[in-house]
N, C-alpha and C positions, 0 to 999 in steps of 0.2 A: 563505435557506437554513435557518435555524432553524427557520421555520416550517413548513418541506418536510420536517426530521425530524420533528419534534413528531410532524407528520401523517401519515408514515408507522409512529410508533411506535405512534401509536393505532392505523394499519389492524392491525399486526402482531399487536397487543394483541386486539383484536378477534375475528381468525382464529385466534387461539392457544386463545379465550374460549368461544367456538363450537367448535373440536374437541374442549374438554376437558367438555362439557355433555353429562352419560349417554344416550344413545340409546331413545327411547321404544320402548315393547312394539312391534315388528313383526315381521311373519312374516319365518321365518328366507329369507335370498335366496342368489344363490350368485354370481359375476361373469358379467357381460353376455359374450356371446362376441364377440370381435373376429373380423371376418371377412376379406379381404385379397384381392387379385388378383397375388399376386406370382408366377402359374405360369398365368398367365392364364387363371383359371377362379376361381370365389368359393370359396375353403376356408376353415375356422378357421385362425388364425394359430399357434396350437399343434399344427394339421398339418403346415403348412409346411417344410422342411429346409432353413431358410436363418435365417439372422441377419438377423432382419429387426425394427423399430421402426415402431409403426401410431401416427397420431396422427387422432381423431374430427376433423369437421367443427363437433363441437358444442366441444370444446377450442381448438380455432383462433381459434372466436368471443370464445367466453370468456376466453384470456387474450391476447389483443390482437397474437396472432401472425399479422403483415402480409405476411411475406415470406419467404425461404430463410434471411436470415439472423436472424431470429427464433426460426427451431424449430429452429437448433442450440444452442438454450437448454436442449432438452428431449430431443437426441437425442444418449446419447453417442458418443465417436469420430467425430464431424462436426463440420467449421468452415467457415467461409464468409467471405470478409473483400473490401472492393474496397480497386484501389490507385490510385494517378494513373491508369494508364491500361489497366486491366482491371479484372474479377470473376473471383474464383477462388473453387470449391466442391472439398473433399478431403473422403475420409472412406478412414480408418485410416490418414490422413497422406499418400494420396496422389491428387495433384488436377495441375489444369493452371497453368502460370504466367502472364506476362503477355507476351502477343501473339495477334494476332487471328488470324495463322495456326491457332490452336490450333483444337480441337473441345476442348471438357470431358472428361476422365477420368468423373467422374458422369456417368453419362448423365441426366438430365432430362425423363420423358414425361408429358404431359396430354394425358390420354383416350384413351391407349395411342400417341402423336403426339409423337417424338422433337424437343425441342427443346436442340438442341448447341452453341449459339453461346453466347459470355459474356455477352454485353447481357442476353441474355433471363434470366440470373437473377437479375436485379435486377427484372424484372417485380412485382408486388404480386400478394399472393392475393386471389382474392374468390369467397363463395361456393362450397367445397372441401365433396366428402362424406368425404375424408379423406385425408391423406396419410401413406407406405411407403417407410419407407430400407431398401433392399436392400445390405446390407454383403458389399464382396468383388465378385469378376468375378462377370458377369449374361451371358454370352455369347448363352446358347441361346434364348432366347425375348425378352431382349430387344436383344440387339448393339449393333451401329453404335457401338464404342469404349467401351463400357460398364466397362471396363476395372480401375475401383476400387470401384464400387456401382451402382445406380441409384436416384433417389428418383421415385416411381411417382405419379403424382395423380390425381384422379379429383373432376371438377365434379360437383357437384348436378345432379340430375334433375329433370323434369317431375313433375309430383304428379299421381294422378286425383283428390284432394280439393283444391278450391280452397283455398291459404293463403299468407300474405305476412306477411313481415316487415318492419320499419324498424328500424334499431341507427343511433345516433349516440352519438358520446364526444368527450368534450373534455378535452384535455391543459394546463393552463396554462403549464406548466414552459416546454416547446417551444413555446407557440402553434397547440398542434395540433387540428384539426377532422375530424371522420372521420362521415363519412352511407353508410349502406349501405342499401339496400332491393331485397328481392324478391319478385315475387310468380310464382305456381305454380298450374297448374289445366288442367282441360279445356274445349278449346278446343269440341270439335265430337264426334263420338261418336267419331270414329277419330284422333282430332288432341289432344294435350296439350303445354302451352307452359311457358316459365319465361323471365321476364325476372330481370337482377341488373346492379344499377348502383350505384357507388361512388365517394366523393367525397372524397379526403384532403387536406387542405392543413397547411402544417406552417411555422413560422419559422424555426424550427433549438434548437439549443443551444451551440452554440460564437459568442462574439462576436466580428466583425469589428472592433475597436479602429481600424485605419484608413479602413473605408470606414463603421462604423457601423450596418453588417448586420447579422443573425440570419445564421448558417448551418449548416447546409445547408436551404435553403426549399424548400419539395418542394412541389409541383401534379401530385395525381396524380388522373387519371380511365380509368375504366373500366367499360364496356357489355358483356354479355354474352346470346343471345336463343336460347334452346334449345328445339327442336321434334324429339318424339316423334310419329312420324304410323306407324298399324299396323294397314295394310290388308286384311291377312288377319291368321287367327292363328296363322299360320307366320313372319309378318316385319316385322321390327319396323326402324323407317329414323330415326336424328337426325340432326338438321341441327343444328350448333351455329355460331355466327357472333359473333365476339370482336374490342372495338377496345378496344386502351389507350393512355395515353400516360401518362409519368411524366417529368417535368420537374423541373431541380434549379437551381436558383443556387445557387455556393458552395460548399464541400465540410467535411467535418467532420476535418481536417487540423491541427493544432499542429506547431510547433517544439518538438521535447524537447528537444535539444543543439547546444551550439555552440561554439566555443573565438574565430575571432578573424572568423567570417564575418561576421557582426553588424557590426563594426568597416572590419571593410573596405568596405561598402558607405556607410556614414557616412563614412569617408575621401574619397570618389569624388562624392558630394552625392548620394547615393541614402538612402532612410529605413532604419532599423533594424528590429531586432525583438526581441519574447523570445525562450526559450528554455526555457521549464517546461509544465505542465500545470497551468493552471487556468480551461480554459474559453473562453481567447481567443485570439486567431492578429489575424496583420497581414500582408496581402496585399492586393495594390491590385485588387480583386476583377472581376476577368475569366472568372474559374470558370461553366462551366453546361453545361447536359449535356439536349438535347431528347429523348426517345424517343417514336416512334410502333410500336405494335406490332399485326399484323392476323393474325385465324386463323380459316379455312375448314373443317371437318369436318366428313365425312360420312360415320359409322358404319350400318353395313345388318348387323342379321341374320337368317337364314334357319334353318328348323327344317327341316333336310333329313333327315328319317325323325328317327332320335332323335339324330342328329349335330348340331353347331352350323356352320353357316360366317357366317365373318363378313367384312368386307369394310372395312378404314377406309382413307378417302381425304384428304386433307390439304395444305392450303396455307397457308403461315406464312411472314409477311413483316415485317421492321420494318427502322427506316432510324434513324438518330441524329445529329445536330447537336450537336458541343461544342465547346469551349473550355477548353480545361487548362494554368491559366496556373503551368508543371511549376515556376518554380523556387520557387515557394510562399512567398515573403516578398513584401514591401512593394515592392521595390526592381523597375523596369523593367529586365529581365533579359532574358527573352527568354517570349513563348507557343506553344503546340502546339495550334493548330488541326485537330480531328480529326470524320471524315463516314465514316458507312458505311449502304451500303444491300447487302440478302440478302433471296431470297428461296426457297423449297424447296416442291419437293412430291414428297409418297409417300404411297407406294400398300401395304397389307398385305394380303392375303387368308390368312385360317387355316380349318381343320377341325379342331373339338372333339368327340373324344366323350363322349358323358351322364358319367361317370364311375361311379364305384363297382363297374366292372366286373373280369373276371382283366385283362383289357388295358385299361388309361386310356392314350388319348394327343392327342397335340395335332401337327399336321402346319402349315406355311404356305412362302407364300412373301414378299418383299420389297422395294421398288425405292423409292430417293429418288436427285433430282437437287436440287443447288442452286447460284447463284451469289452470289458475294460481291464487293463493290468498295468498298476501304479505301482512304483518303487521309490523312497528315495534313503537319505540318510546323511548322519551327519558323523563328518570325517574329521578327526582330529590326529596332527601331525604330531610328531615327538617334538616339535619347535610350539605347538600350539602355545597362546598366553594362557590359556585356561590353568596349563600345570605350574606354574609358578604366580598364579594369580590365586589358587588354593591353599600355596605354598604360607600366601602373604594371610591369606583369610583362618591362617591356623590348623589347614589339614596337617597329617604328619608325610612330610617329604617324602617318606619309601610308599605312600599309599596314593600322594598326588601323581608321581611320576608313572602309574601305571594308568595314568587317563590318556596317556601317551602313546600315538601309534594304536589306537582304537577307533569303533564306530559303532553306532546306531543305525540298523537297518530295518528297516520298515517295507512290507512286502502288502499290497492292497491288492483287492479282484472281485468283480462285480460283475452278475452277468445278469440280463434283466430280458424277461417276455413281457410284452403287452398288445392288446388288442383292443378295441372298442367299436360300438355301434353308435350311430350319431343322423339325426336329422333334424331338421328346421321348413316348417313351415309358415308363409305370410298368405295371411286370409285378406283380400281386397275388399272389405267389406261394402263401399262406396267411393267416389271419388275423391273423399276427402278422410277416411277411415281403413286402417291397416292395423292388423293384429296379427305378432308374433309369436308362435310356439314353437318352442328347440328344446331340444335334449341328447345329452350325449350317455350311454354307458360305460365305462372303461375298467378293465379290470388289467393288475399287474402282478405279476411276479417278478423277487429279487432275490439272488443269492448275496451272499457278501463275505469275505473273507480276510482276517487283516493280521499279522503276525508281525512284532516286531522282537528283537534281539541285540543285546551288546555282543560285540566279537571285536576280532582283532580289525584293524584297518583293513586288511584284504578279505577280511569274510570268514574266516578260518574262526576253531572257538576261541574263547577265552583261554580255558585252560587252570589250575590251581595259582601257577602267579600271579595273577591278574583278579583274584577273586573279590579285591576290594573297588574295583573298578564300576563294576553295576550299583554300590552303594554310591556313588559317587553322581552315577549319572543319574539316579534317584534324586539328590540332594539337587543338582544343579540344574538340570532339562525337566525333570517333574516324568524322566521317562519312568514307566514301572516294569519292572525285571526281576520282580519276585515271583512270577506265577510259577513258573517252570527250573529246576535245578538248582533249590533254594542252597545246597553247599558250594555251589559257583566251581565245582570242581569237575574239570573234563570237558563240558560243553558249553553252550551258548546259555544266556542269561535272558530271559524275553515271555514273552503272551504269546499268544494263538487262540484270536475269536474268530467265530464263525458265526452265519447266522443265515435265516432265510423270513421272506416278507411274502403275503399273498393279500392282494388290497383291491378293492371294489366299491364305483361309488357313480353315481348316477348324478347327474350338475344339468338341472334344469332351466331356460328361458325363457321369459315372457317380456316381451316389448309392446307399447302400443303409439303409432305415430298417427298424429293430427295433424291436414293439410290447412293451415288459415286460407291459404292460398297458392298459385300457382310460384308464389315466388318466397314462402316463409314454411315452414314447416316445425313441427314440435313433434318433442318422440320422451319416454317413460322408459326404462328398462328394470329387469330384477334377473338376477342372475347368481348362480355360487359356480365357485371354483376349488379345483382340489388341486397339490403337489404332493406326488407319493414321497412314503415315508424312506428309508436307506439306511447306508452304513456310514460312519465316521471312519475317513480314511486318514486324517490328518492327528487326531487325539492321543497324547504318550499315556492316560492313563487306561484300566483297563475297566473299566464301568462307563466310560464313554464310547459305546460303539454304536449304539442301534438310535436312530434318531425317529419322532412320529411324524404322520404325513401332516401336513398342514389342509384346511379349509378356510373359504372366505363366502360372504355372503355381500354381491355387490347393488348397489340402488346409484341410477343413474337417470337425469333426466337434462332435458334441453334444447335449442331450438336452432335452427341452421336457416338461415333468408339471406336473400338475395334482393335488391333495391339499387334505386336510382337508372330502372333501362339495361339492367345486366352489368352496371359498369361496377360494382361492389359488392362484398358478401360479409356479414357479420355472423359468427357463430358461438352458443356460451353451451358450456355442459356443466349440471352440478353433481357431484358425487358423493359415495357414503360406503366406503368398503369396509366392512369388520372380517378381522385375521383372528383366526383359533389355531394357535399352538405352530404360530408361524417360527420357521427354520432361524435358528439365529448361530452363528458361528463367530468366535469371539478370541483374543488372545491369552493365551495361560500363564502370560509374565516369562516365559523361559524359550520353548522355541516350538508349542504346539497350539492349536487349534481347538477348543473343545465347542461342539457341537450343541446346543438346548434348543427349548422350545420357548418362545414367550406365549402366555397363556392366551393372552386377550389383548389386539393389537386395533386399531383403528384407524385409517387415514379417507381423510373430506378436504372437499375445496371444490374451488372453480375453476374452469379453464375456459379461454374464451381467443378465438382467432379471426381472421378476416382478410380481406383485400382488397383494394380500391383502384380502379383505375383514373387518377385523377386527373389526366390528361389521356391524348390517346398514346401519350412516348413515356409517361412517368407511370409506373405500378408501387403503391405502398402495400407491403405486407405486414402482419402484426400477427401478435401470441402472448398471451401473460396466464401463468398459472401461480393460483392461489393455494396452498397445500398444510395444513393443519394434520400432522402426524402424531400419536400418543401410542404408548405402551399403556393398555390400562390393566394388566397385569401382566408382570414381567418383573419374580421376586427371585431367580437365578441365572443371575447374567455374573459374568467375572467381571470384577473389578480393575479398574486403571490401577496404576502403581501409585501408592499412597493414599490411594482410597480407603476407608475405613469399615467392613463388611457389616450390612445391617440387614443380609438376605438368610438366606436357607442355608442349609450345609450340603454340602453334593456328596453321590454316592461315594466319591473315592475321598470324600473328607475335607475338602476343600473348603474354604467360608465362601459364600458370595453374595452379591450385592442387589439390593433391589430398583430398579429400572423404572417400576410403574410410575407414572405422570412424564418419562423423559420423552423426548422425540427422537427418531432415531436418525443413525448415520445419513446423510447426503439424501436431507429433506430440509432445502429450503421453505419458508415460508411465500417467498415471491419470487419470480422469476417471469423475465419481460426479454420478448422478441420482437425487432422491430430491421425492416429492409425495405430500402427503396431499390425500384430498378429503372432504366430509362436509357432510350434507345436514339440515337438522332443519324437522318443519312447524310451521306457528305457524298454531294454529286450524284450517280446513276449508280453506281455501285457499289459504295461504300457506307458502312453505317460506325458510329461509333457509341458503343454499352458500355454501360458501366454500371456500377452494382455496389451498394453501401447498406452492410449486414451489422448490427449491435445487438447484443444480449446482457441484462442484468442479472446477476444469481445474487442473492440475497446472502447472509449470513447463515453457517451450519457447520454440524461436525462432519470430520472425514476421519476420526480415530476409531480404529473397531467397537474398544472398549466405551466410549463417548468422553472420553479423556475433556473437561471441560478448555483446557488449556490449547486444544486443536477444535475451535469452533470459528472457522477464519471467518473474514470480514467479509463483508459484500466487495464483488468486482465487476466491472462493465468490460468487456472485449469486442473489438471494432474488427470487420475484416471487410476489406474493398477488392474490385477489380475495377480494371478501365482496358477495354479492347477496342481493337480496329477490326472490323468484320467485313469481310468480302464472301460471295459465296463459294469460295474456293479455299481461302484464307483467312487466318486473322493471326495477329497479337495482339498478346497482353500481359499488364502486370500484377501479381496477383499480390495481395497483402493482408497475412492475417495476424491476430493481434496486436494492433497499429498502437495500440496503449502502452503495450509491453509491460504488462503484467505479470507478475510473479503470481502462479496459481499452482499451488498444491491440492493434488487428486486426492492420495492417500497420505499420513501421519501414522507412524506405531511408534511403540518403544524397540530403541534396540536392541536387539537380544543379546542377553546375559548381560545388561546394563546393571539392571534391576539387582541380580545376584550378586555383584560386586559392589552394590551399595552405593553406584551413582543412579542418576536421570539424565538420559540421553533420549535424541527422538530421533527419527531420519523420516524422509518426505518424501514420494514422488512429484514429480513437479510438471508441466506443460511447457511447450518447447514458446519461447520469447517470441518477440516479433521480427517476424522473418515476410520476405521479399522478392517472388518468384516470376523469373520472365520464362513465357510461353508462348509458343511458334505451333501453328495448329495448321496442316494441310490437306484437305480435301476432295476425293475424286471420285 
């Protein structure tokens, strides 16, 4: 660890060394324009009327940002964290929790190809020309639940000049290995190709103390094979064709708290654990997590007179294999074996016209079907502690030992049509006057179907032995198992809901943007957004299944300029979104999910970004968002463990708690971005960058329930690069969280803590400061 600062203080020292070194004579420059697809057509991002954050393809590269939850390093008002048994993405506090019923709040598109489900944001980037967080409802152009932002991608292209890359980096901290290569070119006179293929492997950073692991150990791969073929030159057709898999043993989880749980398990002849943050966890290591993920595209466009129409076609499928062994210590407790396969296709057609005209606009239509089938369950062994932890809590011995060599199996299935009609017009009124009208219609249908059952460990029934079994798992999981075969003799003990959704809802736009000038601009927006309603896939009881759709009503106004001769840009946005009956997903103390609505949700702030080119070799960039989140009604939410219920009573009889006035999960109040960049050459052909990235997150909860006890502290995160750049070559060493900062994503309580009458908590956490040299060759 000494030697890991040491070495980080020299990169620091380094990059600080290099921007403070005078800038050679060169002709004066002004900033590169950013360009963007967030109104689906190529604009500057300082025409755009939207709070929107661009990140280059050539930044992704460089500082070793893998994934979604990497570049909320760099994008304020965004967080990203996984938990046991989901991925969740928010931005301005508001995202999806954990159940697979869900669709994302973000919506999530690569290559204009809506991907909604949670698995898929754990995917890996590879080879991006850049990615666009869309802050606030995205309704009109891009829908399907879009509901809190959209982050918008866009892979790499074919090249008409042959070129290729190789990048590989090695991390020693983690064990980590990473090979990228692409190559680009023409294939045929009318045919251009690009292949990109990726190769991650990784040990972890958290050590297994009982099993002796690294973890979380990552195997990640992925193929990507893109053809441009443009047979006239009116139309232009890619076929993009994409396989990954990401594979994990282990999970990057600690124990932070405990009072007598630790104890109790050592009572019972089960192993112990700690309870701090430094690096190791004790779990008899069952954890892992397969994903296979596959995507079909097939963008067409046609130059019909000086219109565009374009056509994208799409099919995206991926399926997963885990094991989430939930109660996260040492101790044979109980696992949750979990499988889902989905798979989707839709269909877009749009017409654009050229722009620049008194009428710009953009017309299409819409259709995606998909199906999903989710399983999981929780297995307990004839060694489980749960039967002699029942033993101690006073059950009678011949009634605990048949919890013994049992399961909970839970069967979900969801299949959904939706279509929509959508257009946006911008009337040019004058050279300094622009008026927006958009609207999109969307209507969906959903089936849902969810059954769950006690049975033996293998699936088989119960049986009359075992009849005291489902009273049990009543008492301890909060599963419910009295709908069906209330004498518990012969068959399975368990629910069987069903259900069906038919939802239609029109989300209208109005913007209007004010030129002061050729270099400052001002824009108004009013907009609503909708997320359809669904099923509760996660819920043990049986009155939690059918959740309502959410709407919001958004107001956004602000101003984007440009000053000083092109060499800076200042931009502030203020907003005001009101949430009805926004999706909330919550813990139920035992080891399920239950699903509500908060009535009346509100989040406002500012956000404000810019760049400077202070020299012609130094770039400052900057970001701070201001973000004020309230439940202003929200009187059935569940309760933290020892909270005191002063809410509603829920349908299955539950107490719960009232919310209203709280602010919710991972909504900081401030959060500040700030990066210098600076470039210097050495001799005729060599340059040497380097790059010095910091971010503040303010204080906020990360516990579902808003546990006030996980409202961690504010943290600053530093991550540097410094290369050698040739146009063929370079290295460099990459360094992210130079602080080494202990940063917890997620907090819950441990399950079945609570039932045994301790307080225990376990964390996800963010990998430490790590230190990666990278060899980059080009031809």
């Amino acid at each position: 660890m000494d030697n890991q600062a040491t070495l980080s203080k020299k990169v620091l020292s380094v990059v600080i060394a290099s921007l403070a070194i005078p800038a050679m004579a060169q002709e004066n420059r002004t900033l590169e324009e950013v360009t963007v697809t967030a109104q689906k057509r190529v604009e500057s991002l300082q025409d755009v009327p939207i709070s929107v954050s661009a990140v280059s393809g050539d930044k992704l590269k460089d500082a070793g940002i893998e994934k979604i939850s990497d570049i909320t390093a760099y994008v304020p008002n965004m967080h990203m964290t996984e938990s046991g048994l989901s991925t969740q993405l928010r931005i301005r506090g508001i995202g999806t929790g954990n159940n697979q019923g869900f669709e994302q709040s973000v919506g999530q598109y690569i290559d204009g190809v809506y991907y909604g489900r949670q698995q898929l944001i754990r995917a890996p980037f590879m080879d991006l020309e850049r990615v666009e967080v869309l802050r606030g409802p995205q309704p009109t152009l891009f829908g399907k639940n879009s509901i809190a932002g959209a982050l918008n991608m866009s892979t790499a292209k074919p090249t008409e000049e042959f070129e290729g890359e190789v990048r590989v980096a090695y991390t020693p901290e983690v064990g980590g290995t990473e090979f990228t290569g692409v190559v680009s070119g023409q294939i045929s006179e009318n045919l251009l190709g690009r292949l990109a293929y990726r190769n991650h492997q990784q040990d972890g950073y958290i050590e297994n103390t009982f099993t002796g692991n690294d973890e979380p150990n990552l195997d990640e791969q992925a193929i990507r094979a893109t053809l441009l073929w443009s047979p006239t030159e009116d139309l232009d057709i890619t076929l993009k064709a994409e396989r990954d898999t990401f594979d994990v043993r282990g999970r990057q989880i600690e124990m932070v708290q405990d009072d007598i749980y630790s104890g109790i398990m050592q009572s019972i002849g089960q192993p112990g654990f700690e309870s701090e943050i430094d690096g190791k966890r004790q779990a008899d290591g069952g954890d892992f997590s397969n994903n296979n993920l596959s995507n079909y595209t097939v963008t067409a466009e046609y130059q019909l007179g000086e219109n565009t129409l374009t056509s994208v076609s799409a099919w995206v499928a991926y399926d997963f294999d885990e094991v989430c062994d939930c109660d996260y210590i040492a101790a044979d407790v109980f696992t949750v074996p979990m499988a889902e396969d989905y798979e989707q296709f839709s269909q877009e057609i749009r017409l654009t016209s050229p722009g620049g005209e008194t009428i710009d606009w953009i017309g299409g239509v819409f259709y995606q079907t998909s199906e999903q089938d989710f399983e999981d369950s929780i297995a307990i062994t004839q060694n489980s502690a749960i039967v002699p932890a029942l033993m101690g809590l006073g059950i009678d011995p011949a009634q605990a030992v048949q919890m013994g060599g049992t399961g909970s199996v839970r069967e979900f299935a969801q299949d959904s049509d939706a279509w929509a009609v959508f257009g946006q017009m911008t009337w040019n009124i004058n050279d300094s006057n622009r008026l927006t009208l958009g609207g999109r219609y969307t209507e969906e249908k959903k089936k849902g179907a969810r059954s769950l059952n006690a049975t033996l460990i293998d699936g088989s029934p119960l049986g009359a032995a075992n009849a005291y079994a489902p009273v049990l798992y009543y008492g301890v999981f909060g599963v419910h198992t009295e709908q069906f075969n209330p004498d518990g003799m012969g068959g399975n003990l368990g629910h069987n809901l069903s259900g069906e959704r038919d939802e239609s809802v029109f989300t209208p736009l109005l913007s209007y943007q004010y030129d002061l000038s050729e270099e400052a601009m001002l824009y108004a927006s009013m907009t609503s957004g909708f997320k359809a309603g669904g099923f509760d896939a996660r819920a043990n009881n049986i009155n939690s299944f059918e959740f309502d759709e959410e709407e919001a009503a958004a107001f956004e106004a602000g101003a984007k300029t440009r000053f000083a001769d092109g060499r800076a840009e200042f931009n502030i946005a203020f907003y005001r979104t009101e949430y009805d009956n926004l999706q909330i997903s919550q813990f139920d103390g035992a080891l399920g999910f239950n699903v509500g609505n908060a009535k009346e949700t509100v989040v406002q702030g500012v956000e404000l970004d810019g760049r400077w080119l202070m020299v012609d070799s130094v770039t400052l960039n900057y970001a701070a968002s201001f973000l004020d989140f309230n439940y202003e009604d929200f009187q059935n939410g569940n309760c933290y463990q020892g909270q005191t219920p002063n809410g509603v009573v829920a349908s299955w009889g539950e107490q719960l708690c009232d919310y209203t006035g709280k602010s919710g999960q991972y909504s900081p109040e401030l959060t500040l971005n700030a990066g210098i960049e600076h470039y210097m050459p050495i001799g005729a052909d060599l340059e040497l960058n380097s790059a010095l990235d910091l971010q503040y997150v303010d204080a906020h909860n990360i516990h579902p329930n808003l546990d006030p006890q996980y409202r961690i502290d504010a943290y600053t995160t530093v991550n540097a690069r410094v290369a050698l750049d040739s146009e063929s070559w370079s290295v460099a060493l990459v360094g992210k969280n130079l602080t080494d900062e202990d940063i917890m994503t997620y907090a819950a309580n441990a399950p079945l803590s609570g039932t045994f009458g301790a307080s225990a908590y376990y964390a996800f956490l963010k990998p430490p400061r790590t230190m990666a040299l990278e060899g980059v060759l080009k031809f």
